[in-house]
N, CA, C and O atoms as CSV, one atom per row, in Angstrom:
chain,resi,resn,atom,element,x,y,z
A,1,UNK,N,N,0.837,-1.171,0.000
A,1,UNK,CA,C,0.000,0.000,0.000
A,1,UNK,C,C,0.888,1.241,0.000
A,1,UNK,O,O,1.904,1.253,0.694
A,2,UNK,N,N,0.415,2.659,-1.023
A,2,UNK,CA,C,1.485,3.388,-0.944
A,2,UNK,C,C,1.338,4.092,0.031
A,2,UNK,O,O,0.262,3.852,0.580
A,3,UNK,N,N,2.018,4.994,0.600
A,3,UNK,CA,C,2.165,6.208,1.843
A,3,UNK,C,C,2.074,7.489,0.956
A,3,UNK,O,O,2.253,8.577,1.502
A,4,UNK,N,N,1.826,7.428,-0.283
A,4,UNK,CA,C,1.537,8.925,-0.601
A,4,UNK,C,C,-0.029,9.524,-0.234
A,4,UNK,O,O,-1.066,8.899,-0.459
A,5,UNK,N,N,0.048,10.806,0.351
A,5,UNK,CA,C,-1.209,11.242,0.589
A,5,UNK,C,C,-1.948,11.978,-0.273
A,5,UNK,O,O,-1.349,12.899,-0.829
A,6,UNK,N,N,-2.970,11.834,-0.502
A,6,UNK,CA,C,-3.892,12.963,-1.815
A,6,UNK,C,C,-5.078,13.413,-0.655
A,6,UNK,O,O,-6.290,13.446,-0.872
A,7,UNK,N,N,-4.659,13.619,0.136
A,7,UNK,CA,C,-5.982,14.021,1.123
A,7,UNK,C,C,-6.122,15.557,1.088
A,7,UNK,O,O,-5.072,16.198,1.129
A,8,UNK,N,N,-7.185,16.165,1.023
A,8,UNK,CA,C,-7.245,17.707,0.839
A,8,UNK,C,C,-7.391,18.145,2.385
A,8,UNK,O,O,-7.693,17.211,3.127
A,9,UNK,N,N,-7.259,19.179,2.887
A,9,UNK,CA,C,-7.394,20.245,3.795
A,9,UNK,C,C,-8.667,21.109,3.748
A,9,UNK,O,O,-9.100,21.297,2.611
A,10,UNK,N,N,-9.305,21.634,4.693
A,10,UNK,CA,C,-10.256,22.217,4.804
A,10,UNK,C,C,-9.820,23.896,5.373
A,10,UNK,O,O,-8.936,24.101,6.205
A,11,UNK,N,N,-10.484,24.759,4.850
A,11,UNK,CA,C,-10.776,26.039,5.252
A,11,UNK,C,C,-12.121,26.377,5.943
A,11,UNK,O,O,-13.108,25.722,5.609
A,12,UNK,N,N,-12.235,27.309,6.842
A,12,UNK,CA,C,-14.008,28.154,6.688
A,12,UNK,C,C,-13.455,29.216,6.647
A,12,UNK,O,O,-12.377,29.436,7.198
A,13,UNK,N,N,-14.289,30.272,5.802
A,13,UNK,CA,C,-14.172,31.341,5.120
A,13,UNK,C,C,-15.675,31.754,5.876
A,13,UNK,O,O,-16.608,30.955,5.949
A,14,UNK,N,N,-15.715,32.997,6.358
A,14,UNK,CA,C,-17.159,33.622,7.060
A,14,UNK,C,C,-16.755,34.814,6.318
A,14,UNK,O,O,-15.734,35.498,6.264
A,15,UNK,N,N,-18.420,34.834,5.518
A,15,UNK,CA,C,-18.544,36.382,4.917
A,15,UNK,C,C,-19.711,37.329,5.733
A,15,UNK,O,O,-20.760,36.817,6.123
A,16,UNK,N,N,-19.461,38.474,5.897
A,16,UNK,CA,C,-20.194,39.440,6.339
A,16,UNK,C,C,-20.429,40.928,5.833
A,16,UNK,O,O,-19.502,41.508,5.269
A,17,UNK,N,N,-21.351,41.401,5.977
A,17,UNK,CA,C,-22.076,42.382,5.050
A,17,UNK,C,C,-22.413,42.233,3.332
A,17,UNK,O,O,-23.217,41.599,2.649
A,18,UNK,N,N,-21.507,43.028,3.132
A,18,UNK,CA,C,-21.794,42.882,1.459
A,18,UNK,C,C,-21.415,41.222,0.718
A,18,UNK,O,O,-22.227,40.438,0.227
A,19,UNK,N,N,-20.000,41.066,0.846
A,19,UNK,CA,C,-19.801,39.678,0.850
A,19,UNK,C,C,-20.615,38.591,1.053
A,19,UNK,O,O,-20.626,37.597,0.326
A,20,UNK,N,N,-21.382,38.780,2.150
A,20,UNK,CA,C,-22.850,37.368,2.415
A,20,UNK,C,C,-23.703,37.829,1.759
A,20,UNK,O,O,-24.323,36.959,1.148
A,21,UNK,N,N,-24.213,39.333,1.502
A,21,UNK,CA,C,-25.425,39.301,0.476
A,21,UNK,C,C,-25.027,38.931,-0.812
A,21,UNK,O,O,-25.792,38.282,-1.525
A,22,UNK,N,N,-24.016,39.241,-1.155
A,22,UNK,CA,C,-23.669,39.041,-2.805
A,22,UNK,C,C,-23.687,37.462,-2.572
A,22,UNK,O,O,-24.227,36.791,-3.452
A,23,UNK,N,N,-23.356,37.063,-1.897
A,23,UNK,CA,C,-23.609,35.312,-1.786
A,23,UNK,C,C,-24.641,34.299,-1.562
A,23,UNK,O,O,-24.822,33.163,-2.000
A,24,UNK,N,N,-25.397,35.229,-0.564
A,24,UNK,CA,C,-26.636,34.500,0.135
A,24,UNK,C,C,-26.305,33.681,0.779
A,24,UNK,O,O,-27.096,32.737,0.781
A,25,UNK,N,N,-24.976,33.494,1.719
A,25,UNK,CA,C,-24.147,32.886,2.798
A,25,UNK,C,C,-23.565,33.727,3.563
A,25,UNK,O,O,-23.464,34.866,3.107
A,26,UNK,N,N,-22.992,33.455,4.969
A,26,UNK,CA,C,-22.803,33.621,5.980
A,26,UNK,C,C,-21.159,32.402,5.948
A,26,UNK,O,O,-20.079,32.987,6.032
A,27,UNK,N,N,-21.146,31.510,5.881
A,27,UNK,CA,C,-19.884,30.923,5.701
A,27,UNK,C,C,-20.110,29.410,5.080
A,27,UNK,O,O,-21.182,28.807,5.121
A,28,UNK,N,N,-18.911,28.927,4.510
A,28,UNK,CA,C,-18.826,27.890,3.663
A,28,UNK,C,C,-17.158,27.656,4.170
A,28,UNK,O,O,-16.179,28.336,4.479
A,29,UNK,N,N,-17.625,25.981,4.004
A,29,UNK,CA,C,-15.928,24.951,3.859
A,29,UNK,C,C,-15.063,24.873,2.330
A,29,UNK,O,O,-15.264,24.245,1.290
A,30,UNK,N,N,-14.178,25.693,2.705
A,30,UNK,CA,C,-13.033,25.439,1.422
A,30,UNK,C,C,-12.428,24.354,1.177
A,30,UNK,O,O,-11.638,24.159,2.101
A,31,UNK,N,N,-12.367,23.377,0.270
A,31,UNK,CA,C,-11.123,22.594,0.274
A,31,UNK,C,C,-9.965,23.060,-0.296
A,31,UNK,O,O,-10.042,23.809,-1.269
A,32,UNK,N,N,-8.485,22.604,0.339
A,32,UNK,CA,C,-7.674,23.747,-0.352
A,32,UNK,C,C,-6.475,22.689,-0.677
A,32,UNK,O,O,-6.948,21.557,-0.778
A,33,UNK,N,N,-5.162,22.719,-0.857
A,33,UNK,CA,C,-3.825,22.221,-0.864
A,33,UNK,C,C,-3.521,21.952,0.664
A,33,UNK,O,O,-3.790,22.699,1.605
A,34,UNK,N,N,-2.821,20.558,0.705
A,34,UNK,CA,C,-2.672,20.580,2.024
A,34,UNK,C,C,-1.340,21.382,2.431
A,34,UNK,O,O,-0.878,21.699,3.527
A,35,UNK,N,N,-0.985,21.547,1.346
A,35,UNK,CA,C,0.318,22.594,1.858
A,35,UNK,C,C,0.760,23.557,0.567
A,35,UNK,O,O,0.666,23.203,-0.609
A,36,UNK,N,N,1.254,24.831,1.022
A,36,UNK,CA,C,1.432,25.645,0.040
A,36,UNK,C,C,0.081,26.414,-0.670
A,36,UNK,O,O,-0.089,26.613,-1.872
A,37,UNK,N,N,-0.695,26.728,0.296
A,37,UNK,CA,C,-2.129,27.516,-0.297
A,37,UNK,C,C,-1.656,28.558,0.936
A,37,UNK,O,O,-1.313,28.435,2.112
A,38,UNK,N,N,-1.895,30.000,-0.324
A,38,UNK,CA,C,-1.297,31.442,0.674
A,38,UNK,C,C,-3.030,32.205,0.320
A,38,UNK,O,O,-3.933,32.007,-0.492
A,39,UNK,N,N,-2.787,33.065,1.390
A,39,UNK,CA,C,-3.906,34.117,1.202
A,39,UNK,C,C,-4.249,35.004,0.117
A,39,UNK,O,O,-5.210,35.752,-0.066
A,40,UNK,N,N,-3.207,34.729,-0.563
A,40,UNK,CA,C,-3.096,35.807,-1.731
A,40,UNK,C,C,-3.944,35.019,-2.915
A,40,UNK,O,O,-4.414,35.614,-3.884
A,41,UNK,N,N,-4.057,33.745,-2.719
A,41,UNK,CA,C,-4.911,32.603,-3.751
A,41,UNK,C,C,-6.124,32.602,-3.510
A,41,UNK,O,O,-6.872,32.083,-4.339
A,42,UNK,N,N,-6.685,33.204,-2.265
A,42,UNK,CA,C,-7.597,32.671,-2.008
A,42,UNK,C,C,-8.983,33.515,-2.875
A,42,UNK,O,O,-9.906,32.996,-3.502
A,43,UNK,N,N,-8.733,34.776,-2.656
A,43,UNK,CA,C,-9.889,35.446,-3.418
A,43,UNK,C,C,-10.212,34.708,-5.116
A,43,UNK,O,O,-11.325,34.336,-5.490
A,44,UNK,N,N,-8.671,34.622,-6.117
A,44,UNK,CA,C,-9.161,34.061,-7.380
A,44,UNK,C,C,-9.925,32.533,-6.844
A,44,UNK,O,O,-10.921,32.280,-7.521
A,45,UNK,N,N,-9.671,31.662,-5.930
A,45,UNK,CA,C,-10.111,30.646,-5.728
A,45,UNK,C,C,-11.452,30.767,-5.367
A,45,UNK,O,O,-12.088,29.766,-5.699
A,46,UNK,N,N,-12.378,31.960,-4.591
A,46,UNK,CA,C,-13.299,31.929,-3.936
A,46,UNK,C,C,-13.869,32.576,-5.570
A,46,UNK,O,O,-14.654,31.748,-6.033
A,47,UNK,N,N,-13.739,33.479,-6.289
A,47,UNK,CA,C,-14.314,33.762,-7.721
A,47,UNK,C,C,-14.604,33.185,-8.300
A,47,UNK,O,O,-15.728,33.279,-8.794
A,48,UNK,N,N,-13.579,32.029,-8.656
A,48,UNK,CA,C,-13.949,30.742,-9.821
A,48,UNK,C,C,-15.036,30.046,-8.676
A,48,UNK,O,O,-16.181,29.877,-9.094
A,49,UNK,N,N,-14.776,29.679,-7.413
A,49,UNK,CA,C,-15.577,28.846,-7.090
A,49,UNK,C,C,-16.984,29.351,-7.457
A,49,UNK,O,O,-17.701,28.563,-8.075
A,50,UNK,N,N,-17.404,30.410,-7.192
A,50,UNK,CA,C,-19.024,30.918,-7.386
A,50,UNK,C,C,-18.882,31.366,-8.888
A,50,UNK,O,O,-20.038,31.505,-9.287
A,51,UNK,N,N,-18.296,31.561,-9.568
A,51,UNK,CA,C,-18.390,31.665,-10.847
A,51,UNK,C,C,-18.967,30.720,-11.470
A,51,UNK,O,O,-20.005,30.912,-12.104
A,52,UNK,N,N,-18.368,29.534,-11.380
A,52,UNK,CA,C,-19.209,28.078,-11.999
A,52,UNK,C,C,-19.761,27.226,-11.016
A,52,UNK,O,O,-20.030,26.091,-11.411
A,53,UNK,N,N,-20.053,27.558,-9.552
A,53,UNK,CA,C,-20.866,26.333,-8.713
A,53,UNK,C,C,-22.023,26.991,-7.875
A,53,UNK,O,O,-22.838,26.305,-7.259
A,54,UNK,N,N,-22.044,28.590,-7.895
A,54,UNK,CA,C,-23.010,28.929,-7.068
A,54,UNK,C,C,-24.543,28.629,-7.333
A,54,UNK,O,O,-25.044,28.950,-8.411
A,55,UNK,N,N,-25.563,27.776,-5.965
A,55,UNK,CA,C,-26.299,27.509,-6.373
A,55,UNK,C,C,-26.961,28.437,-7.359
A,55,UNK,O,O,-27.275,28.078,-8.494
A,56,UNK,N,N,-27.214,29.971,-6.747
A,56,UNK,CA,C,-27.526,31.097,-7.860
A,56,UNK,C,C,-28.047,31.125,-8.859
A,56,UNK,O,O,-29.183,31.492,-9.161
A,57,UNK,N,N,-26.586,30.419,-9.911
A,57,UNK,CA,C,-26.738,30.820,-10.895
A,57,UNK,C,C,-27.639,29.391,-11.986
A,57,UNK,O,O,-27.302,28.896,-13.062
A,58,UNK,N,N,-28.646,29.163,-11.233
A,58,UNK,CA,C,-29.494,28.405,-12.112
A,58,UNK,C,C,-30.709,30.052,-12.371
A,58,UNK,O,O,-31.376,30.792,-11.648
A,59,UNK,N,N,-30.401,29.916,-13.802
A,59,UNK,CA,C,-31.395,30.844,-14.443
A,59,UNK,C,C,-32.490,30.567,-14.805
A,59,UNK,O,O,-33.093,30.624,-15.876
A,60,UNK,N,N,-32.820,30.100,-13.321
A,60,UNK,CA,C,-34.909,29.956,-13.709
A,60,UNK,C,C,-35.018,28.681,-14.516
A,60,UNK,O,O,-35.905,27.884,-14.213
A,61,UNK,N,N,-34.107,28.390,-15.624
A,61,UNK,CA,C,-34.724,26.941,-16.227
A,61,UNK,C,C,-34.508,25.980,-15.382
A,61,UNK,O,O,-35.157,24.950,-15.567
A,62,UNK,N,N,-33.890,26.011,-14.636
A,62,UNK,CA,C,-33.810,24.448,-13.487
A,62,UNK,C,C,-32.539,24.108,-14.048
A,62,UNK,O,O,-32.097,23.048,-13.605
A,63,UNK,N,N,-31.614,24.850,-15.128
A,63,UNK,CA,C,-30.326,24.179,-15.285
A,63,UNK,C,C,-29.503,25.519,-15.123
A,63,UNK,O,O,-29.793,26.693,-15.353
A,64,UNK,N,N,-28.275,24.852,-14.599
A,64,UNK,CA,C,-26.749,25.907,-14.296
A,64,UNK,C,C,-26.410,26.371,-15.599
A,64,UNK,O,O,-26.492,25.598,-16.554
A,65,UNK,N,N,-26.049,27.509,-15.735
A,65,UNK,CA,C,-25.740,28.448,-16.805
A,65,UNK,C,C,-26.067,29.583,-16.605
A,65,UNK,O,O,-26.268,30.245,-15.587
A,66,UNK,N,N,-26.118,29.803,-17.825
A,66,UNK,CA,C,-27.377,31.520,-18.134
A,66,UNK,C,C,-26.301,32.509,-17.964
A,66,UNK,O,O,-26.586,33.646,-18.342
A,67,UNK,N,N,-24.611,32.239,-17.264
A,67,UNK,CA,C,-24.018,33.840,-16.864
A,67,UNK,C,C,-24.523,34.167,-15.527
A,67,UNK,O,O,-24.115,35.259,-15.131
A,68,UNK,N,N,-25.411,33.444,-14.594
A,68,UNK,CA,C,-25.645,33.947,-13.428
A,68,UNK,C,C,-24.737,33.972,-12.842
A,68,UNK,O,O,-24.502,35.108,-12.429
A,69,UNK,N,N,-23.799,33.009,-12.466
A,69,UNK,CA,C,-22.980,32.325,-11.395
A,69,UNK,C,C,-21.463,33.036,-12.111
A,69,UNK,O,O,-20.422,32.893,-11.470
A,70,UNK,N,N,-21.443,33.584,-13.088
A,70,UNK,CA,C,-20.562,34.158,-13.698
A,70,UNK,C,C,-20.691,36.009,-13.178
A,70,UNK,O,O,-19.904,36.886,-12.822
A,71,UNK,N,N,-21.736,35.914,-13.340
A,71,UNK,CA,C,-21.685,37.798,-12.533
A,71,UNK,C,C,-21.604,37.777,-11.044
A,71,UNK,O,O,-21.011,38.709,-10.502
A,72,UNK,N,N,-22.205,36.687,-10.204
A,72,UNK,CA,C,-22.390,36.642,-9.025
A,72,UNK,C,C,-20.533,36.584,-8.907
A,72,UNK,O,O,-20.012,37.357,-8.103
A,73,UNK,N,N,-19.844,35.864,-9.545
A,73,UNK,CA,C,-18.246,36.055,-9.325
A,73,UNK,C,C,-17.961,37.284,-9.773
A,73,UNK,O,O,-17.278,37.881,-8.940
A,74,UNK,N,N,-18.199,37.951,-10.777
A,74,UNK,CA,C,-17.555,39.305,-11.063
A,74,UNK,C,C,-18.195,40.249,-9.680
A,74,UNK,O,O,-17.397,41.036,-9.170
A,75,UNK,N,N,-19.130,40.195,-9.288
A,75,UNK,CA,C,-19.628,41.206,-8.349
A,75,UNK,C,C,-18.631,40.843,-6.743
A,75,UNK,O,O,-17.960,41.693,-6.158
A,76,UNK,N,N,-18.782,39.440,-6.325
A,76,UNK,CA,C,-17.843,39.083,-5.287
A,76,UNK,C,C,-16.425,39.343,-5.693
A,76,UNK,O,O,-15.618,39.581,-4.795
A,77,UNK,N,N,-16.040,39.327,-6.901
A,77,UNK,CA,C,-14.436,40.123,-6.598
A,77,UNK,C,C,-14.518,41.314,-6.280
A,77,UNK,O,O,-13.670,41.644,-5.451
A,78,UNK,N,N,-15.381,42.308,-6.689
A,78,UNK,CA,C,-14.901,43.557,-6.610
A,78,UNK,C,C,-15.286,44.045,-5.235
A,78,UNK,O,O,-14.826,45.123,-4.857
A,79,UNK,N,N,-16.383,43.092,-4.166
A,79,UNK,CA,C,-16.523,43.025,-2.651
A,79,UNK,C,C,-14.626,42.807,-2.358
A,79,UNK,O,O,-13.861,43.763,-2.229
A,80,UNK,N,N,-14.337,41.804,-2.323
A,80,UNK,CA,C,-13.560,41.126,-2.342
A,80,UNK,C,C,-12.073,42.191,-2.161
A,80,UNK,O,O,-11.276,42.303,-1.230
A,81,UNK,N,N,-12.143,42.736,-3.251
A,81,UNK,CA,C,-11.059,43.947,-3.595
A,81,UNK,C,C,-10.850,44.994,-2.726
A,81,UNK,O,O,-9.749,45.348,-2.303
A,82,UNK,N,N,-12.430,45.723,-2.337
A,82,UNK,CA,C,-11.898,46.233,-1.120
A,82,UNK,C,C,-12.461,46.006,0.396
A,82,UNK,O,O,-13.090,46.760,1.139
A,83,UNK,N,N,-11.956,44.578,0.572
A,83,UNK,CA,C,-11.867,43.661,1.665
A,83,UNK,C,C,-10.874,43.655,1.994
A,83,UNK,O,O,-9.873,43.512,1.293
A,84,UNK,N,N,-10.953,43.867,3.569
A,84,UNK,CA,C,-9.571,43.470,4.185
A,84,UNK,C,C,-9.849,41.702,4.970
A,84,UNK,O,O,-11.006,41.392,5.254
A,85,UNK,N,N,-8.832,40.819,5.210
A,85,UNK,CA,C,-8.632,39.682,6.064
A,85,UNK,C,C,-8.912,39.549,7.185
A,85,UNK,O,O,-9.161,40.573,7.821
A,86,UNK,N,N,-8.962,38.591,7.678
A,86,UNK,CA,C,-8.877,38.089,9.176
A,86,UNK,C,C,-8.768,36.285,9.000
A,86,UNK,O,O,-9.524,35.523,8.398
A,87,UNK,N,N,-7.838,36.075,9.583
A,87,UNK,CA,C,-6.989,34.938,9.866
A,87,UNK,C,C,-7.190,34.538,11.211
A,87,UNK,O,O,-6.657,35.125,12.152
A,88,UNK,N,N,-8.260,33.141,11.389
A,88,UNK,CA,C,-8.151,32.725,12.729
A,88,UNK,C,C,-7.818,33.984,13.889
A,88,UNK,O,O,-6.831,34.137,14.608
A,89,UNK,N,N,-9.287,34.948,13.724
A,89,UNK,CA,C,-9.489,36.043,14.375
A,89,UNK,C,C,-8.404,37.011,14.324
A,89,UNK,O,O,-8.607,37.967,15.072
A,90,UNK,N,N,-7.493,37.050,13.777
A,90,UNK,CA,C,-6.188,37.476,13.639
A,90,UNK,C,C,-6.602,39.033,12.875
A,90,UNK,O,O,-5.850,39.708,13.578
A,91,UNK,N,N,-7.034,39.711,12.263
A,91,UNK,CA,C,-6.445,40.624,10.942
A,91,UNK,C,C,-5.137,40.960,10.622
A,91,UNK,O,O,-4.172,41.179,11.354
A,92,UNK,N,N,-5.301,40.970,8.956
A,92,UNK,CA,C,-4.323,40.704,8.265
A,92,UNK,C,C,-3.875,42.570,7.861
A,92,UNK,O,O,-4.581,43.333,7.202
A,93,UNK,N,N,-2.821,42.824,8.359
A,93,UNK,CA,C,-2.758,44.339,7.732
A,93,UNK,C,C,-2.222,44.490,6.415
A,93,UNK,O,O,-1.380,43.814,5.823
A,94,UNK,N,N,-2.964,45.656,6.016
A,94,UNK,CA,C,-3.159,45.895,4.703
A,94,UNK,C,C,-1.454,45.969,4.174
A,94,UNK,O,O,-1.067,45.452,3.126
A,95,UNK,N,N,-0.861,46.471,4.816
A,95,UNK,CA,C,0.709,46.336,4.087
A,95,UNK,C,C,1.262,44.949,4.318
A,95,UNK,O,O,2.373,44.802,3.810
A,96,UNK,N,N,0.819,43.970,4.903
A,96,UNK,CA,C,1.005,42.623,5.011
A,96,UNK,C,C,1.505,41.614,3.467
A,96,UNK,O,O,0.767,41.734,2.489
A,97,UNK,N,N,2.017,41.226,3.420
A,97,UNK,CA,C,2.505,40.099,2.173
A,97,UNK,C,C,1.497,39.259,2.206
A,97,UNK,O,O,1.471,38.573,3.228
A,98,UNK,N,N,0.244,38.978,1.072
A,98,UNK,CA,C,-0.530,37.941,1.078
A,98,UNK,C,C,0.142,37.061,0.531
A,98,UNK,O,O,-0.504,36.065,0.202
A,99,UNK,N,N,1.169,37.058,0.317
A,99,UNK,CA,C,1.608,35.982,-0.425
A,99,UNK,C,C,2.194,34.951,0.824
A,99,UNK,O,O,1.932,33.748,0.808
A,100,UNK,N,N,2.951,35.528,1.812
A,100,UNK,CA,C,3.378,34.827,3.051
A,100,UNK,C,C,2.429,34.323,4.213
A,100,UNK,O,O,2.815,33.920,5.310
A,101,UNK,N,N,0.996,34.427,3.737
A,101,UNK,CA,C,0.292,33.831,4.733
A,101,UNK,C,C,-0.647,32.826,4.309
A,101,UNK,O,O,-1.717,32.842,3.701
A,102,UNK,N,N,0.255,31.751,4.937
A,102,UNK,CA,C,-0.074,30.483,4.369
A,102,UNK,C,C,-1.627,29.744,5.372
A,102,UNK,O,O,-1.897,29.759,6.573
A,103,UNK,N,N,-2.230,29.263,4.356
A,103,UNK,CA,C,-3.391,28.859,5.511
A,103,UNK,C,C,-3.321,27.532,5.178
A,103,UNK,O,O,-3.088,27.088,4.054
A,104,UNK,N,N,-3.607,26.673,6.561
A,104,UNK,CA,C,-3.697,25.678,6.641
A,104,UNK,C,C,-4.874,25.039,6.945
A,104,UNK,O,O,-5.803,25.777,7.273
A,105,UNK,N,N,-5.165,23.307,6.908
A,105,UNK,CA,C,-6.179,22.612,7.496
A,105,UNK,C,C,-6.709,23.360,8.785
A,105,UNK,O,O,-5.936,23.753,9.659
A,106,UNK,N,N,-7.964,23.514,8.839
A,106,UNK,CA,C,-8.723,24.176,10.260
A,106,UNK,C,C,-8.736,25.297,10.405
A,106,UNK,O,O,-9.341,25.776,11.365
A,107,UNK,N,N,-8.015,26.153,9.424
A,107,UNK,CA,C,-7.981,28.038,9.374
A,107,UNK,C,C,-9.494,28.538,9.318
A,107,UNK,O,O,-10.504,27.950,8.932
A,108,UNK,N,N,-9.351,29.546,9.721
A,108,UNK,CA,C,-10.550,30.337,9.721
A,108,UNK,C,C,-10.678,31.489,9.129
A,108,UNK,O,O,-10.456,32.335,9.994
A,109,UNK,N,N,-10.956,32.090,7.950
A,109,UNK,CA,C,-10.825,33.297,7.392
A,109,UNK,C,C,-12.222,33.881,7.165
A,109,UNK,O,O,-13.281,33.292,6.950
A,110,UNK,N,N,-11.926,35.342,7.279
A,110,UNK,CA,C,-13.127,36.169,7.428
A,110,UNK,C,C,-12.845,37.523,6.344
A,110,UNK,O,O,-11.811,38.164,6.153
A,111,UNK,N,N,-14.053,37.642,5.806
A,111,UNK,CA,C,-14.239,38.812,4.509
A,111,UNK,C,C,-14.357,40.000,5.175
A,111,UNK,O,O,-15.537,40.346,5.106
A,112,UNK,N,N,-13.833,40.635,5.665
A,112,UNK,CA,C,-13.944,41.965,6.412
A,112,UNK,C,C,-14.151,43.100,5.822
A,112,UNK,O,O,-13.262,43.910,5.561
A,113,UNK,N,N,-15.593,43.261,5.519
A,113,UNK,CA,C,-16.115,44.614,3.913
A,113,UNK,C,C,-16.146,45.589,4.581
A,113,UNK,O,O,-16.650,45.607,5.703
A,114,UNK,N,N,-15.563,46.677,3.965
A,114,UNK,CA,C,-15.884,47.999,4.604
A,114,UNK,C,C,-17.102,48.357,5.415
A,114,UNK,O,O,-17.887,47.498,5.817
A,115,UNK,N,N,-17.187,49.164,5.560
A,115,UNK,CA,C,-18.998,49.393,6.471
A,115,UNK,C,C,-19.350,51.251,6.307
A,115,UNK,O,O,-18.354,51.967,6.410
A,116,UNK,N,N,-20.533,51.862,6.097
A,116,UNK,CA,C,-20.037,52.920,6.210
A,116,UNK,C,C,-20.998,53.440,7.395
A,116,UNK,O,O,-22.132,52.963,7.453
A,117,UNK,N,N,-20.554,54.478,8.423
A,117,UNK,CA,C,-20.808,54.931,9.237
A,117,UNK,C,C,-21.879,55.534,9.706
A,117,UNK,O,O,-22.868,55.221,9.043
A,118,UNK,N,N,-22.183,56.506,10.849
A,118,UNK,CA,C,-23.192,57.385,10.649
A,118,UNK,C,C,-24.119,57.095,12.182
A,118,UNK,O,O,-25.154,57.723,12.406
């Protein structure tokens, strides 16, 4: 039997404000790389994912297509863009290297959308 592993890793990703409405979620399980997945991957990864799997984008015929699940990703990047992090309650500062923050099995990341005041 071999000892190589193909086992994936898990994320939760919690979205709040704009991020959960553009989604119609509150949080979802990522599967990711069990090693070598940085923060800086994660937004194109969370785009494609709702780009082609969000329930969403069934356009009324009862089948996936139509470009729904394709705008619902163009609209979550640009949430996304000006989002700041949070890492296992942590925040991530904005002059921070996304490239050096590696997330692992059991991480916890959070969409932190602007808010405006008043």
């Amino acid at each position: 039997m071999s000892s190589t592993s193909t086992s994936t890793a898990h994320i939760t990703v919690l979205y709040f404000a704009a991020a959960s409405t553009t989604l119609g979620i509150t949080e979802e399980k990522i599967p990711i790389p069990e090693k070598g997945f940085y923060l800086s991957q994660l937004k194109d990864l969370l785009v494609e994912r709702h780009s082609r799997d969000n329930p969403s984008n069934d356009n009324g015929s009862g089948k996936k297509g139509g470009g729904g699940g394709k705008k619902i990703g163009e609209a979550l990047r640009k949430v996304l863009d000006s989002s700041q992090w949070s890492v296992d309650a942590e925040m991530v500062d904005d002059d921070e290297d996304l490239t050096k923050v590696e997330l692992g099995d059991g991480v916890e990341v959070a969409v932190i959308c602007p808010v405006s005041g008043g």
